[in-house]
Backbone as CSV, one residue per row, in Angstrom:
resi,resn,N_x,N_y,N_z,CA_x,CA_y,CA_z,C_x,C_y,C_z
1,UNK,0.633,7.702,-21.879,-0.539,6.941,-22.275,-0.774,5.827,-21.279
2,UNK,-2.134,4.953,-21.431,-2.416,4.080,-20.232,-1.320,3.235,-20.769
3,UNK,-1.136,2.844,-18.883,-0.512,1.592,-19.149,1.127,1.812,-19.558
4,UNK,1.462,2.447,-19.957,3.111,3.210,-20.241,3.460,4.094,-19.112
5,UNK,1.922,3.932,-18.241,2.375,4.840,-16.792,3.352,4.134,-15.953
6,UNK,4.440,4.023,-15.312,4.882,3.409,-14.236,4.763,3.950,-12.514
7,UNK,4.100,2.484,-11.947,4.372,2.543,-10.831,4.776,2.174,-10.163
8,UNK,6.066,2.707,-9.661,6.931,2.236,-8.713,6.594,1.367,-7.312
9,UNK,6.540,0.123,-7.482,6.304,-0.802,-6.006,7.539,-0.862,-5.334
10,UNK,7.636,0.010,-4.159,9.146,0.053,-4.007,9.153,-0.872,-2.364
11,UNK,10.021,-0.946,-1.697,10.610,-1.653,-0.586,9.504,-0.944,0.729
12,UNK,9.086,-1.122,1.482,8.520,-0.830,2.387,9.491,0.297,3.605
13,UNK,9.189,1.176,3.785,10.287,1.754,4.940,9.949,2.522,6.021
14,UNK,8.396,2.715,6.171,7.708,3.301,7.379,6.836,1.689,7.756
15,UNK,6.570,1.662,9.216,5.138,1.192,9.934,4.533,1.396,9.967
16,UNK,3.333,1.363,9.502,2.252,1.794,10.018,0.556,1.148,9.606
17,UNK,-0.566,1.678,10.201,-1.149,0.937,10.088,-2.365,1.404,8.850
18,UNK,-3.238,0.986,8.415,-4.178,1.342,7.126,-5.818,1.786,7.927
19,UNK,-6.661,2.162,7.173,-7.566,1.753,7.892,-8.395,0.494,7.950
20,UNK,-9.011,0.148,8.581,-9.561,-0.938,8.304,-10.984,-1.185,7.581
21,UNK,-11.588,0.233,8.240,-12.812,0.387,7.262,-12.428,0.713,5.547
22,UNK,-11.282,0.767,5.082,-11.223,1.291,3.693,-10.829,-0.175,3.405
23,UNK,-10.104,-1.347,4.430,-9.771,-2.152,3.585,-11.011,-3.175,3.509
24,UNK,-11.893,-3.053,4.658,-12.916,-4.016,3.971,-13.920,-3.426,2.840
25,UNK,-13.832,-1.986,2.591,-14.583,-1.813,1.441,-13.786,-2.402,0.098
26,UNK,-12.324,-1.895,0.025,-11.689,-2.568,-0.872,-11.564,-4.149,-0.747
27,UNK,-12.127,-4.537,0.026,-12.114,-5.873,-0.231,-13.393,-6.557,-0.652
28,UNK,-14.508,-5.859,-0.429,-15.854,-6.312,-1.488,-15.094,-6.025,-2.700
29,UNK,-14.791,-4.871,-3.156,-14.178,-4.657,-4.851,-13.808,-5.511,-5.435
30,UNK,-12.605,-6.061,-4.644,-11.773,-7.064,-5.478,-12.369,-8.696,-5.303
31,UNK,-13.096,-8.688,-3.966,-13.730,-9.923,-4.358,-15.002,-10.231,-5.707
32,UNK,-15.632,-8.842,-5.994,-16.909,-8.900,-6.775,-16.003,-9.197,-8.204
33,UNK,-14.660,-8.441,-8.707,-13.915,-8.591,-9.746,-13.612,-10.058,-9.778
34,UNK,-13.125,-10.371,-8.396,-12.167,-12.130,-8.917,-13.366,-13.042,-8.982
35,UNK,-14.546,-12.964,-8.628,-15.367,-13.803,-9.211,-15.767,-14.105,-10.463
36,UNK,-15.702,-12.691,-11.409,-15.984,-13.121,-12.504,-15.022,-13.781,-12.938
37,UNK,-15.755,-15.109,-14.367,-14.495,-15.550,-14.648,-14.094,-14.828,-16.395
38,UNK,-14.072,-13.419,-16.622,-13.933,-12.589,-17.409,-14.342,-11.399,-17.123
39,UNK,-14.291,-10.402,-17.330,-14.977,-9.054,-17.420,-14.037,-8.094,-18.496
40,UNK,-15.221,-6.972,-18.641,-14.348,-5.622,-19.966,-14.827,-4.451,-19.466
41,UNK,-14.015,-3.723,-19.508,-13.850,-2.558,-18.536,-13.810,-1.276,-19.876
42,UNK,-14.365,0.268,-19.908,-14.196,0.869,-20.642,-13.085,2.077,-19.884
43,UNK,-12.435,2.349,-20.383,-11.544,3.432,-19.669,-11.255,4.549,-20.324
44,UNK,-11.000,5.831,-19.673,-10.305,6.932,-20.365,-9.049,7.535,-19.374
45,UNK,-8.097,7.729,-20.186,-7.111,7.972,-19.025,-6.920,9.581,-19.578
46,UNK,-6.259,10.583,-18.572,-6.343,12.037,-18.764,-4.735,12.295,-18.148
47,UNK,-3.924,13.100,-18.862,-2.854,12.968,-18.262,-2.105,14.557,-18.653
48,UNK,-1.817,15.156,-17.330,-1.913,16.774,-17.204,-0.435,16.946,-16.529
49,UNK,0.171,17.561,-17.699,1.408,18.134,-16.691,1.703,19.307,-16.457
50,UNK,2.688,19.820,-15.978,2.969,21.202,-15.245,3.205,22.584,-16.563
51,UNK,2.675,23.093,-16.248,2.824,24.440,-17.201,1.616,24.292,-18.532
52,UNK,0.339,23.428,-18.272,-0.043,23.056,-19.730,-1.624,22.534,-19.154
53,UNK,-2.285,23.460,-19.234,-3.632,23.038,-18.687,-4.134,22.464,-19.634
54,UNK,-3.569,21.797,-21.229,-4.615,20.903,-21.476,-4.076,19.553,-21.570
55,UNK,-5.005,18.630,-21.149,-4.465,17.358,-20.490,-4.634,16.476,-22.114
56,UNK,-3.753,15.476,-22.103,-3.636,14.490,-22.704,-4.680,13.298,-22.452
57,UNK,-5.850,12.750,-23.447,-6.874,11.780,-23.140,-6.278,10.880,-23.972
58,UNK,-6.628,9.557,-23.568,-6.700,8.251,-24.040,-7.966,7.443,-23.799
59,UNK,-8.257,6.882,-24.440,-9.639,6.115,-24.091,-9.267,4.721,-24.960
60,UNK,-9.767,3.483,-24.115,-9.734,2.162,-24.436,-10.403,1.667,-23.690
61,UNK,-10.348,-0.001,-24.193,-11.020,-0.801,-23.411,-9.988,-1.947,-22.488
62,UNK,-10.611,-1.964,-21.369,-9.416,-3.627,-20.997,-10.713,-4.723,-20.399
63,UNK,-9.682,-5.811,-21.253,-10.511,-7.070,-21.502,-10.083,-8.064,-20.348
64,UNK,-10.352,-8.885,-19.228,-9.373,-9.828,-18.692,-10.181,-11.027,-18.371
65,UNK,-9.273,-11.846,-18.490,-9.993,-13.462,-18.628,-9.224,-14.766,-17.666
66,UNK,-9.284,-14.142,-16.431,-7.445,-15.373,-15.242,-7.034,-14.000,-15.759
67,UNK,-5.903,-14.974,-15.812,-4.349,-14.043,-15.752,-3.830,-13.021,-17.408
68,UNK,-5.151,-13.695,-18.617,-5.015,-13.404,-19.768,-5.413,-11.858,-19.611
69,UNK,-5.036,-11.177,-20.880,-5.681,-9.547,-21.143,-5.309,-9.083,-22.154
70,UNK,-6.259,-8.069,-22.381,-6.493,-7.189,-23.592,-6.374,-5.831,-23.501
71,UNK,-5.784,-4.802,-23.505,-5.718,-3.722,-23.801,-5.784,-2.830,-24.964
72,UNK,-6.981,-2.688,-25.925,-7.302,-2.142,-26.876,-7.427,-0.430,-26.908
73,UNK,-6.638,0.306,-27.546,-6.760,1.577,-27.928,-6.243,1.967,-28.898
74,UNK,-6.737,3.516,-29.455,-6.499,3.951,-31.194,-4.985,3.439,-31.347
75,UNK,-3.607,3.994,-30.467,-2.778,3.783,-31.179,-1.616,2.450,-30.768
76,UNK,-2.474,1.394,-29.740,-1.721,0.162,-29.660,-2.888,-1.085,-28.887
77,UNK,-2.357,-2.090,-29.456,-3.182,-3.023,-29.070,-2.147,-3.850,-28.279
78,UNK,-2.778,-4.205,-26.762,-1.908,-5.178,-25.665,-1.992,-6.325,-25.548
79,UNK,-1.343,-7.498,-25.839,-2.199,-9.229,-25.639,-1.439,-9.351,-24.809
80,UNK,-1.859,-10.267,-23.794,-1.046,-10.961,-22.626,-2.201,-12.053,-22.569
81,UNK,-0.756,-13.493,-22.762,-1.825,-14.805,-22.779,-1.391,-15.157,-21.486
82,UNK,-0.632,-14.653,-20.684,-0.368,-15.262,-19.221,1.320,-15.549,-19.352
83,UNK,1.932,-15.839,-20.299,3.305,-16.139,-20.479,4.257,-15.181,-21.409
84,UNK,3.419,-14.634,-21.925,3.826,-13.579,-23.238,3.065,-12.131,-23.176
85,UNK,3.849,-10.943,-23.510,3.317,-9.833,-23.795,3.149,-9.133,-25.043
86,UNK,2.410,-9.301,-26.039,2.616,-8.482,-26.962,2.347,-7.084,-27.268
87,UNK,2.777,-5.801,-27.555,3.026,-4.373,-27.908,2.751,-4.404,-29.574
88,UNK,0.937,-3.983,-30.227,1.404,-3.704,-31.049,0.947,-2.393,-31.679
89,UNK,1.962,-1.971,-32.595,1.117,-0.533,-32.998,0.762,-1.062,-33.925
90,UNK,-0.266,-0.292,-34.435,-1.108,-0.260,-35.718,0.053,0.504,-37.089
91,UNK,-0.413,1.746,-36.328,0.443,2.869,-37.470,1.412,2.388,-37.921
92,UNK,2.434,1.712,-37.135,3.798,1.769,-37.313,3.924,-0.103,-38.375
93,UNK,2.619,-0.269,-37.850,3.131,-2.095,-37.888,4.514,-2.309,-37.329
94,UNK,4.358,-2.490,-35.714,5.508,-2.980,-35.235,4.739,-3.929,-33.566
95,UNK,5.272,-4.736,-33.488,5.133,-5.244,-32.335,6.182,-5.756,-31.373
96,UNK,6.367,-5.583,-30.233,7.415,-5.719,-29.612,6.500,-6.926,-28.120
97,UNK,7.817,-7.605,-28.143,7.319,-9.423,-27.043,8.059,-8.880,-25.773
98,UNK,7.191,-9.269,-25.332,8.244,-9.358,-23.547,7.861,-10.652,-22.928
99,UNK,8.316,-11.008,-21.954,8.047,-12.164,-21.351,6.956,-11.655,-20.190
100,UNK,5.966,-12.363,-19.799,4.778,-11.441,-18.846,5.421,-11.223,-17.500
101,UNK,5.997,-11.671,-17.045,7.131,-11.506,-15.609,7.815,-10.046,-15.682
102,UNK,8.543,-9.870,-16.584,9.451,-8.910,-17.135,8.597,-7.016,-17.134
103,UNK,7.224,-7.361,-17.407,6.392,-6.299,-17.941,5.485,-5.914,-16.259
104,UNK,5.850,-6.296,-15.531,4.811,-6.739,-13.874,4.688,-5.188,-14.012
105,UNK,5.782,-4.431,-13.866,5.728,-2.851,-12.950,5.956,-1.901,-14.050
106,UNK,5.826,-2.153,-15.039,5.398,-1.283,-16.294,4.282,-1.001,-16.589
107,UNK,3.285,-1.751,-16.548,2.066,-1.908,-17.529,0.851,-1.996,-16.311
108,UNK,0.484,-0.854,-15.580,-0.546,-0.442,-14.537,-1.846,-0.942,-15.050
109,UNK,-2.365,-1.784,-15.566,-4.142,-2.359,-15.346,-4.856,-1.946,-14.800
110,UNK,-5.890,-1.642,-15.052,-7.142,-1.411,-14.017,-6.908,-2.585,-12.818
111,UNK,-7.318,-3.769,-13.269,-6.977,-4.321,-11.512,-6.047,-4.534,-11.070
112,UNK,-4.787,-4.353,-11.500,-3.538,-3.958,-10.846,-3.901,-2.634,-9.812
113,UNK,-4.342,-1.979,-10.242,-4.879,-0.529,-9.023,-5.554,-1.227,-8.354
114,UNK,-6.338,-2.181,-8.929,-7.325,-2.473,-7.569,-6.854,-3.248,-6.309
115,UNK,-5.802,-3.953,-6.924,-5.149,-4.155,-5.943,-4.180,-4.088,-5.060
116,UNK,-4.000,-3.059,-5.314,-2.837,-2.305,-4.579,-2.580,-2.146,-2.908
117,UNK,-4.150,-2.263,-2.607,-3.833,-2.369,-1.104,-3.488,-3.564,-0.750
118,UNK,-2.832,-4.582,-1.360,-2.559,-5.787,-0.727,-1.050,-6.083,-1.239
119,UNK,-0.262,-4.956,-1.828,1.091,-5.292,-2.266,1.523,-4.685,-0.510
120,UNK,1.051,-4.321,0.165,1.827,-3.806,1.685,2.378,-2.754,1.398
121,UNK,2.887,-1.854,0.393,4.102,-1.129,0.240,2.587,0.320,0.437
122,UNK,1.723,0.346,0.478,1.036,1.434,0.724,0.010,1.345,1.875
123,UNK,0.104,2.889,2.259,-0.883,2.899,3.518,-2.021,4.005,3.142
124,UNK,-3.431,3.443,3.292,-4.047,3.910,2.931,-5.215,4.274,4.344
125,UNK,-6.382,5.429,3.391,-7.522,5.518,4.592,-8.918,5.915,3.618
126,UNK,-10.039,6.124,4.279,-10.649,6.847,3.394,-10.607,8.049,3.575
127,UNK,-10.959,9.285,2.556,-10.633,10.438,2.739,-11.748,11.150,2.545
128,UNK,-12.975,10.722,2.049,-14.164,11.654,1.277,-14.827,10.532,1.229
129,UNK,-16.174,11.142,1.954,-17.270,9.963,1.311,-18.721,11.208,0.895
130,UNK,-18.943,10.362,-0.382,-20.166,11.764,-1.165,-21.361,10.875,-1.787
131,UNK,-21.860,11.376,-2.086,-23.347,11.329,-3.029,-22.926,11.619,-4.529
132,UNK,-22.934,10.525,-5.072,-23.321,11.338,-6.379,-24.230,10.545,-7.331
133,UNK,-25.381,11.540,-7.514,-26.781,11.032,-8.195,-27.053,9.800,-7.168
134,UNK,-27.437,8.739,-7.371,-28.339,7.970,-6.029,-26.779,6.734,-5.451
135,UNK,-26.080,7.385,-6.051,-25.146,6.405,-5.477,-23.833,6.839,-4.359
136,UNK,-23.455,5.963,-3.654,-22.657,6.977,-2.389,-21.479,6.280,-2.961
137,UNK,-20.414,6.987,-2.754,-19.142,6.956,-3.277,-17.847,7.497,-2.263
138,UNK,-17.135,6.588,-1.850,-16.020,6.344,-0.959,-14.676,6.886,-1.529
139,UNK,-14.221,7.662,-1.308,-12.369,8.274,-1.693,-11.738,7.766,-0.559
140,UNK,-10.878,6.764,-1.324,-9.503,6.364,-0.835,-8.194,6.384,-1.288
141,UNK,-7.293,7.135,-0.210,-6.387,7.858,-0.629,-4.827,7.219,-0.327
142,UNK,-4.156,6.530,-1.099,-2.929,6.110,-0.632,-1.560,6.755,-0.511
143,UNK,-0.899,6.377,0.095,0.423,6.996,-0.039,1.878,5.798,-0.099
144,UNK,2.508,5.870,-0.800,3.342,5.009,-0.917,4.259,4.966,0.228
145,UNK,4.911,3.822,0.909,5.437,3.476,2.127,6.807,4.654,1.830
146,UNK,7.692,4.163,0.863,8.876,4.728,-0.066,8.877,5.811,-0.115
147,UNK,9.154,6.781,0.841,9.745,8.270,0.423,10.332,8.624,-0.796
148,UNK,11.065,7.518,-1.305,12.103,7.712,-3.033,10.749,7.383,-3.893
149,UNK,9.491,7.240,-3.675,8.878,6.810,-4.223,8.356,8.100,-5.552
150,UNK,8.349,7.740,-7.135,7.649,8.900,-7.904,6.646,9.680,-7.951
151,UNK,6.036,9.128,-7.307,4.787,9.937,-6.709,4.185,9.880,-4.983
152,UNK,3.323,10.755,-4.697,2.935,10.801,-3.374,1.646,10.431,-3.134
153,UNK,1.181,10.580,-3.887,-0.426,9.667,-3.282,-1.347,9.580,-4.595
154,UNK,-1.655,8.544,-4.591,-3.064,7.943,-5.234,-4.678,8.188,-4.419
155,UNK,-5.537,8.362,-5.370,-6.525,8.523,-4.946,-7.587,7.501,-5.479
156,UNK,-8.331,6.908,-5.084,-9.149,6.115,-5.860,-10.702,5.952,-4.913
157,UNK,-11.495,6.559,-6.423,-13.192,6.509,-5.713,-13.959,5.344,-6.312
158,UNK,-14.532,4.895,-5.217,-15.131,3.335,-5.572,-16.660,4.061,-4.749
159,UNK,-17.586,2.844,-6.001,-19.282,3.148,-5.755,-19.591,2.012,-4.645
160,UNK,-19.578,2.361,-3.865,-19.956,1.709,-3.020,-21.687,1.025,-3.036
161,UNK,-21.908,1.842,-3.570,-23.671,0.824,-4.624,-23.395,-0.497,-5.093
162,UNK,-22.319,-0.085,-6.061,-21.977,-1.358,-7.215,-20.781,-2.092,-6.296
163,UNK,-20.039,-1.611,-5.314,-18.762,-1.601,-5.537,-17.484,-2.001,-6.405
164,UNK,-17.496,-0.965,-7.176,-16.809,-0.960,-8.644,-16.592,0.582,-8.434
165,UNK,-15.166,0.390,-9.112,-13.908,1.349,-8.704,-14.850,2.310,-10.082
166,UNK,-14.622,3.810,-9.554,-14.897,4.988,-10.954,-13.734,5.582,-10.845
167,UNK,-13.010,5.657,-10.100,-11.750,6.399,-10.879,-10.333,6.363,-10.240
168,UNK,-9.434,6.344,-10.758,-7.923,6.258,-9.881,-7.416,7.554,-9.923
169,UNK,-6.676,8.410,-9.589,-5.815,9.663,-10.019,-4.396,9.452,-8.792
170,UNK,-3.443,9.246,-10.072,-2.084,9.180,-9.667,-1.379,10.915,-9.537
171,UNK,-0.632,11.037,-8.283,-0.039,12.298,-7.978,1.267,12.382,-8.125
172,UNK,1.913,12.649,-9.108,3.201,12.641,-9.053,4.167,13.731,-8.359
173,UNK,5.214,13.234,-8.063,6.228,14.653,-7.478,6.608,15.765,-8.626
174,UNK,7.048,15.297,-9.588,6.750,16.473,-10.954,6.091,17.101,-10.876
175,UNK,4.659,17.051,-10.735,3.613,17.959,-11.274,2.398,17.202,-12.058
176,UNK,2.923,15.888,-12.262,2.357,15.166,-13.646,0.919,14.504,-12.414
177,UNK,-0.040,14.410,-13.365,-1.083,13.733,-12.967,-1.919,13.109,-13.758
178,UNK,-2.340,11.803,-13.346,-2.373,10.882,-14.402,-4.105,10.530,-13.353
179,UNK,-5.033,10.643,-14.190,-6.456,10.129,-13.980,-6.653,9.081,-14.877
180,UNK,-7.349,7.717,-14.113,-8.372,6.504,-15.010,-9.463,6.737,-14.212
181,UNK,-10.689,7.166,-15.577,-11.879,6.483,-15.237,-12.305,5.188,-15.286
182,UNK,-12.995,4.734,-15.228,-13.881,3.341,-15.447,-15.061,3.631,-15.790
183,UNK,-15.083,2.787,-16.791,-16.717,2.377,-17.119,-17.419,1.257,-17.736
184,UNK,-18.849,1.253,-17.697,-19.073,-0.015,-18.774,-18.864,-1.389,-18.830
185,UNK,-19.118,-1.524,-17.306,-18.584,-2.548,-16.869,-18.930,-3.768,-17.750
186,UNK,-18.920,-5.037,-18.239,-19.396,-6.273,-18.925,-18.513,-7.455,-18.579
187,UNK,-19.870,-8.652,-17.512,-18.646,-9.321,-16.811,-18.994,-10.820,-17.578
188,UNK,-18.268,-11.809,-17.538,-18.940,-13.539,-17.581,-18.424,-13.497,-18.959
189,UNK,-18.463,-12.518,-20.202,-18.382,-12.952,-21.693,-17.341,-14.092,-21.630
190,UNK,-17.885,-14.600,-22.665,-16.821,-15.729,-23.074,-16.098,-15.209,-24.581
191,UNK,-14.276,-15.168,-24.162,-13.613,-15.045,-25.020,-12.682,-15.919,-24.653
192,UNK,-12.386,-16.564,-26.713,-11.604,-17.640,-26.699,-10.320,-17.588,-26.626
193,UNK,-9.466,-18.453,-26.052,-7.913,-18.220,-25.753,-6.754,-17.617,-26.817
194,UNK,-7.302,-17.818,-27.705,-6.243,-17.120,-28.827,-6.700,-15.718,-28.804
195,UNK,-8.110,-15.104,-28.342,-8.219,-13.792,-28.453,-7.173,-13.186,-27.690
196,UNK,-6.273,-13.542,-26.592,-5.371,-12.703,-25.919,-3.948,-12.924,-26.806
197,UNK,-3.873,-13.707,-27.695,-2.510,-13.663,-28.446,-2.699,-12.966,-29.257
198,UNK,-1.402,-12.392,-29.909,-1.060,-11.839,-31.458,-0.498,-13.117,-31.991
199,UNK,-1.573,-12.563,-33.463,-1.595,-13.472,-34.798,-0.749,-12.674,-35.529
200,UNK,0.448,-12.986,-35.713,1.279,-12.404,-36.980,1.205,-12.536,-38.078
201,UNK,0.342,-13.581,-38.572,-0.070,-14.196,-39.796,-1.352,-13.060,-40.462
202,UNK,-1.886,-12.306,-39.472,-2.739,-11.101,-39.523,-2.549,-10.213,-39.965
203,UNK,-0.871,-9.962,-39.789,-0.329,-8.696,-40.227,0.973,-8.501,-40.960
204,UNK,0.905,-8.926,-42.204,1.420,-8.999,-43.431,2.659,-8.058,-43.079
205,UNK,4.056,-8.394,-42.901,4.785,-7.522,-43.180,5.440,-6.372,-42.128
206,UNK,4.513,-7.914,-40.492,5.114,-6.604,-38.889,6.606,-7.051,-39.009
207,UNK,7.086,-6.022,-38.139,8.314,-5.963,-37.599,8.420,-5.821,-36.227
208,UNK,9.206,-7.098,-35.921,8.494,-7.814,-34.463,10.204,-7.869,-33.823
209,UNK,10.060,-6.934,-32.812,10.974,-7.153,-31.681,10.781,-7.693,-30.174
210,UNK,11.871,-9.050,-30.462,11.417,-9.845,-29.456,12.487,-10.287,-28.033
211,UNK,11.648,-9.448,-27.127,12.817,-9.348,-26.176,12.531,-9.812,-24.842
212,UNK,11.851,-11.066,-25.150,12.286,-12.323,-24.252,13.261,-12.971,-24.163
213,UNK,14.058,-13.704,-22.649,14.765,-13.752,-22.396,14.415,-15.415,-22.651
């Protein structure tokens, strides 16, 4: 499921160089994102493994406000106020705390992908540039520096109209392949600071594992 994906940011162990035309397109992206001072993102993630042509969907929304966020879907809701992580399920009534440091390379975000070309540990280029309906659209394709690395390349197509990312697809060495769309973009809202915490007082009777250090 989103976000329970891990991606390995591993040690750097080849040279080499990126392109430069992919990084100044990725760099309108992430500048048009860090301006807002909020945005909500609609997502569906699709996740297909070996021997089993029908893929696993998830669909949610992610909310981010600074360093705060929201990860809303059917079977867990994500708060991160910047210092704290909360995990909660619905079904189960259970929520589990982490400290937000602790959760960095667990919990893949939409703009965590987006920024990926600036952790160094990947070398990227563009690979495909297309039309689709009146908008032109750029494929950029990474590969992780890390040979030990779990997967071999990421792909990610950004609208170069809007420039705003439509989709990521992670390649794993398994077989496993993990697609995020984007959509629906909604930027500037104002949400108030307790919207990124869990209220336990909300939920009569959670069972809360808390495994901050």
């Amino acid at each position: 499921m989103l976000l329970l994906v891990q991606v390995a940011f591993a040690q750097k162990a080849i040279t080499e160089e990126s392109d430069p035309r992919a990084t100044k397109l990725l760099d309108k992206m992430s500048a048009k994102f860090e301006a807002f001072s909020a945005y909500e993102l609609d997502f569906s993630v699709s996740m297909t493994v070996p021997d089993n042509d029908e893929p696993q969907v998830q669909k949610g929304k992610f909310i981010r406000k600074g360093t705060q966020y929201r990860v809303i879907t059917h079977d867990q809701n994500i708060f991160c106020d910047a210092q704290n992580v909360w995990v909660f399920t619905p079904k189960s009534n259970e929520v589990q705390i982490n400290d937000a440091d602790d959760t960095g390379d667990d919990f893949v975000s939409p703009d965590k992908l987006f920024s990926l070309y600036k952790t160094g540990e990947y070398l990227y280029h563009i690979s495909r540039e297309f039309k689709e309906e009146k908008s032109k659209m750029v494929e950029v394709e990474f590969k992780p520096t890390d040979r030990m690395s779990d997967f071999f390349k990421i792909k990610m197509v950004v609208n170069t109209t809007t420039n705003q990312p439509k989709s990521i697809k992670i390649f794993y060495k398994d077989g496993l392949r993990v697609t995020m769309s984007l959509s629906g973009l909604k930027k500037n809202k104002n949400y108030p600071n307790n919207f990124f915490s869990f209220d336990q007082s909300k939920h009569p009777g959670v069972k809360v594992e808390d495994l901050r250090l």
